[in-house]
N, C-alpha and C positions, 0 to 999 in steps of 0.2 A: 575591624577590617579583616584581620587575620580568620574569624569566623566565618566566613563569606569562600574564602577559598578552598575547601572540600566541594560546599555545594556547585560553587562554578567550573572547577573540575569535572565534576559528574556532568554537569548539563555541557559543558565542550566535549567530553567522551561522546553521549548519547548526540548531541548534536550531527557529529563526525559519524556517527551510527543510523542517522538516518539519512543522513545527505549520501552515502554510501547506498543503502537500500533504494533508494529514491532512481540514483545515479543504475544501479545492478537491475532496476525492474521498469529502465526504460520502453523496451520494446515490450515487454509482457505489455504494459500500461496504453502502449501504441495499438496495442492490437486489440484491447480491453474499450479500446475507445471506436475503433473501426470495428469492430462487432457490435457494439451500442447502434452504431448509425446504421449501418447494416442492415438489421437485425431489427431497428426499430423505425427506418425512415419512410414516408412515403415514397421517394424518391428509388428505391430499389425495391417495395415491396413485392413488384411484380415479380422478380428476378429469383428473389427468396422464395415465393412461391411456388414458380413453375420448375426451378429444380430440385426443390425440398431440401431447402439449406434450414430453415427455422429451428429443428432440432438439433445441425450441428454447431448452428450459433449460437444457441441457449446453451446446449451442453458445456462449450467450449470457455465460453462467455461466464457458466459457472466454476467450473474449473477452476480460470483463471481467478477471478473474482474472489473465490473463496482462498486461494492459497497468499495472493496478496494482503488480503485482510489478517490471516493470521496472522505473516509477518509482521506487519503493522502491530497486530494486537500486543505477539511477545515482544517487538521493543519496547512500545507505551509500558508493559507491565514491568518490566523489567527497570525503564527510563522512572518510573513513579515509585517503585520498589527502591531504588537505590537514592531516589532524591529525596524520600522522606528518612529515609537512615544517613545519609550527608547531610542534612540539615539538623538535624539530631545534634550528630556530631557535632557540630562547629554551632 
């Protein structure tokens, strides 16, 4: 039993590190979703058209996209980094 607690420490840190990120990149992820629709709906495409939004929604839309992901990526690397050396551990 005692070996179990390193690892489930790690995963309650990292857990608390993503609900955090999650919680911090609300509105990016609001907006990442209203440029999807935007950007890709029949329903507006007209609109996107005639004022030549497609380029700032793509661009924007990559932007954001890409700086979320990395977040993502360095916790995952980091969350998997530290859980195979706590589990090590214990």
């Amino acid at each position: 039993a005692i070996t179990l607690v390193p690892a489930f420490l790690g995963e309650t840190h990292f857990n608390n590190q993503s609900y955090s990120l999650m919680y911090g990149w609300t509105e990016e992820r609001r907006e990442l979703d209203y440029l999807r629709f935007a950007g890709a709906s029949d329903e507006t495409a007209k609109e996107v058209k005639i004022f030549g939004l497609s380029d700032f929604f793509g661009s924007r839309y990559q932007k954001l996209a890409g700086e979320y992901y990395q977040a993502n990526k360095n916790l995952s690397v980091r969350r998997a980094a530290w859980g195979g050396l706590l589990s090590t551990v214990g």
